[in-house]
N, C-alpha and C positions, 0 to 999 in steps of 0.2 A: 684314350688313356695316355697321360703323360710316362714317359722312360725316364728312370731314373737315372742322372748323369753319374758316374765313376769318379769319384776324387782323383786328379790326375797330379796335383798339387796341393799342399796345404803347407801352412804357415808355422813353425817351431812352437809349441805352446810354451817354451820357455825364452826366446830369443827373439820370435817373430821371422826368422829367416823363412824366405820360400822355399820347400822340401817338395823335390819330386817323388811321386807312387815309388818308382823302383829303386830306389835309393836303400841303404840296408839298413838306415837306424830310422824310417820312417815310421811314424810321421815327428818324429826328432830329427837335427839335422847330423848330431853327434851323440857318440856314448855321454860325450860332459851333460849336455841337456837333459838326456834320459835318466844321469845319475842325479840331477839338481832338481829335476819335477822328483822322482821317488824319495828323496830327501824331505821334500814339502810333502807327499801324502807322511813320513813316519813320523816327522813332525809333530804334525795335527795343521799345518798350511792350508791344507786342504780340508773340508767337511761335505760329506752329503747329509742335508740335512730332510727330515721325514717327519709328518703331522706327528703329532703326541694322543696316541689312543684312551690310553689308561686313563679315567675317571678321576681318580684318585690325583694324577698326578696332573690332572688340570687343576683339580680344586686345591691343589697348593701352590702353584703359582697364582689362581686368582688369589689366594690367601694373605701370599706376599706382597702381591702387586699392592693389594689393599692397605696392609700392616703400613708399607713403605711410603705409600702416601698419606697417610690420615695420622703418624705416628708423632706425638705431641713433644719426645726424647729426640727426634730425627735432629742431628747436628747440624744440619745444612743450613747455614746463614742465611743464605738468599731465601731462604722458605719462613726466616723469623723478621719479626718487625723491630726494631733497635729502639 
C-alpha cells in the first residue's frame, strides 16, 4: 500500500509563490493573499458548481434552451438571411 506524502510545500493560490508547511499564513504566503482569495469567494469569483436535481428545473432550461434556438423574433443577425 502506497503512503501518503505530506504537503511540505505548496504554491500561493493567489500569487503562485512557493509556501512552506510551517509558515503561519499557509497555505497563503501572506495576510494580502489570504485577504484577495476571500475577496474572490464574497465576490462570487469563486463557484462550486453541483449537478441540478430538481425535475422541474431541468425541463426549463431544456425549455429555454429550445425557445432560444428555434425562436423566429431572436435578433441575432448572423442567425437571419439578408
Amino acid at each position: 500500500m502506497a503512503k501518503k506524502k505530506k504537503a511540505s510545500s505548496l504554491r500561493c493560490p493567489t500569487c503562485r509563490t512557493l509556501v512552506l508547511a510551517g509558515e503561519p499564513d499557509f497555505p497563503f504566503c501572506s495576510d494580502r493573499c489570504r485577504v484577495i482569495d476571500l475577496g474572490k469567494w464574497a465576490s462570487g469569483g469563486y463557484v462550486i458548481s453541483s449537478k441540478i436535481n430538481d425535475p422541474e428545473e431541468l425541463e426549463n432550461i431544456a425549455e429555454a434552451q429550445s425557445r432560444k434556438q428555434f425562436d423566429p423574433d431572436d435578433d441575432d443577425i448572423s442567425s437571419r438571411e439578408r
